[in-house]
N, C-alpha and C positions, 0 to 999 in steps of 0.2 A: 874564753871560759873553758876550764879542764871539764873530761867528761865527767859526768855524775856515776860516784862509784857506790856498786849495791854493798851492803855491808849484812853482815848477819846483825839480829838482834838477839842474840843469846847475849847473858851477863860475861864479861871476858873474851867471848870471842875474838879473833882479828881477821876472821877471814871477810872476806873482801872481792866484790868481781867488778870488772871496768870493761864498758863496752866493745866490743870484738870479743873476750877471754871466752874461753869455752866453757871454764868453769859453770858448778849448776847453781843459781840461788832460788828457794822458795819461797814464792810470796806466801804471805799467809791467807787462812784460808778466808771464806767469804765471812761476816759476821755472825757469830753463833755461837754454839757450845764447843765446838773443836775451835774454833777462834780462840774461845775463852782458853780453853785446855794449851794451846800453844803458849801464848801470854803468860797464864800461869806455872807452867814448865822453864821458858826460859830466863825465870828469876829474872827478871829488865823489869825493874817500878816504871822507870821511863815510857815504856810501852802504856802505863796508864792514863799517862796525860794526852793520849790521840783518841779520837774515836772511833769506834769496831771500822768504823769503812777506810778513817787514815791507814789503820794497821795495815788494811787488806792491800790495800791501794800502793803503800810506800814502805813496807819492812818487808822483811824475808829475813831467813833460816838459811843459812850453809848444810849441805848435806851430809857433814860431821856428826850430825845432832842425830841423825836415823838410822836404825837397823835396816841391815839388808834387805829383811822381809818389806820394809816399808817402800819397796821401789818397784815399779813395774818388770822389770828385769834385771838380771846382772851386773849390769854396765853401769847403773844406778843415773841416769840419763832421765828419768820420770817418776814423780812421786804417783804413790795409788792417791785414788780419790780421797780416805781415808784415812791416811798418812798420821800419826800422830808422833812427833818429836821426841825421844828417851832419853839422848845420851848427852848428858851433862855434867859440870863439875860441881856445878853448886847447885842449894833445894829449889825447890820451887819454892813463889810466892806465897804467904800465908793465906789463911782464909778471911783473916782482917784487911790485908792488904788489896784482895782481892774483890775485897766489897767494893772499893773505888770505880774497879771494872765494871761490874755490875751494876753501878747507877749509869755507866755509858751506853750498858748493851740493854737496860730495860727503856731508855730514852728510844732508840733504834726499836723497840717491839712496841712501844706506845703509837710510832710514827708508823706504822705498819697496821694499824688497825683501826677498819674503817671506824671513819667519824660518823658518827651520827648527831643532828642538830636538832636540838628541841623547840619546837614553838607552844606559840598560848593556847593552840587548839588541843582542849581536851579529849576530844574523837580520833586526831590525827597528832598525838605525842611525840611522833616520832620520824624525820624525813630521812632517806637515804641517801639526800643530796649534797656529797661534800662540799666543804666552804671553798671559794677563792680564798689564795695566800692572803686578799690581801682584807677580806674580811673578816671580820669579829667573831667570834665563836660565842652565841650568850646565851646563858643557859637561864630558866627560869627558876627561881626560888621561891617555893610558897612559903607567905609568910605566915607566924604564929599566929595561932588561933589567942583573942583578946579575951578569952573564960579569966 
């Protein structure tokens, strides 16, 4: 099997790094709003169809795409923390387009925030005891009043 070669995800690009090359590729960043900001920068719809942790996980940026400023030093060998991607030939993604994104990255902040389970007890509404995977989440529903 050939090595696995890193590809940028900008729209068009061909740049391209294969294991040994010294070439630099950046993964993208952790899931977020600079997540989102890269995605939507590098006009790739494609990039929609992954989830915030694929992207982070398996794409990267050629460092075509950055200002000098955006690298730790000269040699451009390190992105800042901060790094955000500008140089490209075509627009960014819409803000329609982008909405797709955004049902991915609000799925990733729902799964980030503690669960809380309800039971019957009206004294104690509330436990802070998250569920096992592998059970049920159920929530009570009062029912309508028979007036």
């Amino acid at each position: 099997m050939a090595p696995k070669k890193k590809r940028c995800s900008a729209l068009r690009c061909r740049s391209f790094k294969v294991p040994g090359d010294d070439r630099l590729m950046c993964p993208f960043p952790q899931p977020g709003s600079r997540q989102r900001m890269w995605v939507c920068l590098s006009g790739n719809e494609d990039l929609l169809k992954l989830t915030p942790m694929q992207n982070h996980r398996n794409r990267y940026m050629c460092p075509n795409h950055f200002t000098p400023d955006q690298f730790t030093n000269k040699f451009r060998i390190k992105l800042r923390l901060d790094a955000v991607p500008s140089v490209f030939e075509q627009p960014p993604l819409s803000d329609e387009i982008m909405q797709r994104y955004d049902q991915h990255f609000m799925t990733i902040e729902i799964i980030q925030i503690q669960i809380f389970i309800f039971n019957s007890d009206p004294e104690n509404r509330c436990s802070q005891t998250p569920p096992h995977e592998n059970d049920l989440l159920i929530l009570p529903i009062d029912a309508p009043d028979d007036n």
